[in-house]
Phi, psi and omega in degrees: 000147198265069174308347181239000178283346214269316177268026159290307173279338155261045168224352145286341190272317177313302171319300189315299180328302199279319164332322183294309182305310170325304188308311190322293202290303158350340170267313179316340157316287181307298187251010163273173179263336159201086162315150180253352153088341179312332182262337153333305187288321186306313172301326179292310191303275200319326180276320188306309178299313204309324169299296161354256180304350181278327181291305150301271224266296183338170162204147195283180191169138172258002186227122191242117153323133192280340166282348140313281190311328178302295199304302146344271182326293222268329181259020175265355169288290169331257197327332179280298171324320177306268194333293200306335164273010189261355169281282218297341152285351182258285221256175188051250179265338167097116158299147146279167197294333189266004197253319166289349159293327140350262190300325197266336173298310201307306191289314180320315163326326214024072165271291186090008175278156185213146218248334178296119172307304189197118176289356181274329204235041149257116176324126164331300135344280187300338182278329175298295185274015162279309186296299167321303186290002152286322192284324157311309189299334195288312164306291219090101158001268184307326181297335189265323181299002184276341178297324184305351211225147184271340203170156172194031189041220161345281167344302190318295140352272223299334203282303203310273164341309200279284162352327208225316182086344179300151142271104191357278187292014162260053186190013206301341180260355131281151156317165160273324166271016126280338171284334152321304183313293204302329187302291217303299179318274199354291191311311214286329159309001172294306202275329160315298174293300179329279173320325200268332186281329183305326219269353172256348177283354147138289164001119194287173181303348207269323177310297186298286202299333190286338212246334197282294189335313197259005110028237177303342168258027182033021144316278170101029147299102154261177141352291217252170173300315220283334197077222149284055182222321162303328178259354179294345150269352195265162187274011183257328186340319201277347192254337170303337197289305178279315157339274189307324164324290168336307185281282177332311202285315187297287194291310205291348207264142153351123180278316175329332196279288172325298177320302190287014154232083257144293188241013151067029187246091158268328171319294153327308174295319171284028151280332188294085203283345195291321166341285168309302195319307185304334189292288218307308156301337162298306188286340187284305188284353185285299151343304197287315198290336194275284183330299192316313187261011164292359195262353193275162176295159157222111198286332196261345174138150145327282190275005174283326191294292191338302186303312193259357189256286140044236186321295186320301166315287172302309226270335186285292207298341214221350179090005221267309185098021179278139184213151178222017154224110151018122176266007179288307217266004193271123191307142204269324171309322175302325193301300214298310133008272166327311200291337180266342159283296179320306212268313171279310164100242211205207193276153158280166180069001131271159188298273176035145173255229185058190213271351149112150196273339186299323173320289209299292188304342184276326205287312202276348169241025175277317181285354142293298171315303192287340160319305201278324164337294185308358201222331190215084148312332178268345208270144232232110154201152185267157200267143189219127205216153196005075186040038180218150178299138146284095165295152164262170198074000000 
């Protein structure tokens, strides 16, 4: 195995990591009152190896061979959750090692479980760099470490594909680092919009950016304890709400789905059935959840229910976990519901976790075919899922 091609390249990704850590502490420079230097120290490590494995032990190479790239994938996740855990054991109330390997898989994952108690007596910096590191993980590392590299051969197909969820040959006439580059615009034009609008909705800059991160990466590490239920007082709430709904609503859908207006294939874009389908479970749990609970009071208003039950669908359905109700207050008929919008998730080729709605129409229509099978044993027909053959395997 070609082993020194692989930690070359993690050891540019380690560089990246630790510049990223550097900006955090770097806010703590400016706006803590007195900082404690933990993303600094994470950042020196994190830089240290990264020289290391690019300098040392590495070797350069324009060609990444695909078991090499398999290898690749898996330790730059280990490794960034190793680094990345090291401001919260060093910095605030100080994590133990597994509670902080914890918090840092979550977030890079954008799992968004979180092991932290109470968010008020964590230093700014570090709620920063909580954030931050979902907005990566929500791009995808490697999709963004792909701008950096002129060819990786093979590899390339394969980081992209594993990274992105995208498929290669629906791009077969671009690079592959241009279409990453335009996915990258796509996000930070997300993230741009996202931020500038919180921060006119009333929200200081470290709130909108802190909030935008976890956002567009459908993570959902907020700030406050309250999650956005912290903001359900303010006279803005119903337009934070719906902001944010907007955005979450956004990051789940196919980045494929952009590019191709993007690149102006509109013929290609109405092939993409996972789109609609994905509106359609959405409008569809919503729809259930509004029936189910009409009969109850809502102390806050019709459309105050209305609004949040909503937001509450998307923030579930995209995986993001952002909440402005209690998971105490939720009518127990609604969990099972939530949990099956959770469980299936968002687009493929988005930030979203679950199991990606496209898997779910090829499941559904595969036990169609074999339905019809079961009734026309001779009769030939192929699964066909956004105007493309379903291979096997």
């Amino acid at each position: 195995m070609k082993y020194r091609i692989v930690f070359r390249l993690l050891g540019v990704l380690l560089l990246l990591q630790g510049v990223a850590m550097g900006v955090c502490g770097g806010f703590g420079l400016l706006f803590e009152p007195d900082p404690d230097g933990a993303l600094f120290i994470g950042s020196g490590c994190a830089i240290a190896f990264g020289l290391l494995f690019t300098f040392v032990i590495g070797k350069k190479t324009d060609d990444l061979p695909k078991r090499e790239g398999l290898i690749l994938v898996g330790l730059t996740w280990v490794m960034f959750g190793l680094f990345g855990s090291i401001p919260y054991m060093l910095g605030g109330p100080q994590l133990g090692f597994a509670d902080a390997l914890f918090e840092s898989v979550s977030g890079f994952t954008t799992t968004g479980a979180t092991i932290i108690e109470d968010l008020r007596i964590w230093p700014n910096d570090i709620l920063l760099w909580r954030a931050l590191s979902q907005w990566l993980g929500g791009l995808g590392i490697l999709v963004l470490f792909m701008l950096f590299l002129s060819s990786l051969g093979a590899g390339s197909k394969f980081l992209f594909k594993n990274e992105s969820g995208f498929q290669p040959n629906d791009f077969a006439a671009v690079k592959i680092r241009d279409v990453a580059w335009m996915v990258v615009k796509i996000y930070l034009i997300m993230t741009v919009i996202c931020s500038i609008g919180l921060k006119l909705l009333g929200m200081s800059w470290f709130e909108s950016i802190t909030h935008t991160f976890t956002t567009v990466s459908t993570a959902g590490f907020s700030i406050y304890n309250e999650s956005i239920g912290y903001f359900r007082d303010w006279e803005t709430a119903w337009m934070i709400e719906i902001w944010l709904t907007f955005f979450m609503l956004s990051a789940a859908i196919s980045f494929i789905f952009y590019l191709m207006i993007w690149r102006r294939n509109f013929d290609r874009m109405r092939q993409i059935e996972e789109v609609p389908f994905y509106l359609g479970i959405l409008v569809f749990g919503i729809v259930f959840i509004l029936v189910a609970e009409h009969s109850y009071a809502h102390e806050d208003g019709t459309l105050t229910w209305i609004r949040r039950s909503i937001f509450t669908v998307v923030s579930i359905s995209t995986t993001t976990g952002f909440a402005v109700i209690p998971e105490r207050d939720w009518p127990a008929f609604d969990i099972p519901l939530l949990s099956i919008l959770m469980v299936a998730g968002g687009c493929i080729g988005s930030t979203a976790g679950g199991m990606k709605v496209q898997r779910i129409l090829i499941l559904a229509r595969a036990l169609s075919q074999n339905v019809v099978k079961g009734f026309r044993p001779h009769e030939y027909s192929r699964l066909k899922v956004n105007g493309k053959i379903v291979k096997e395997g």
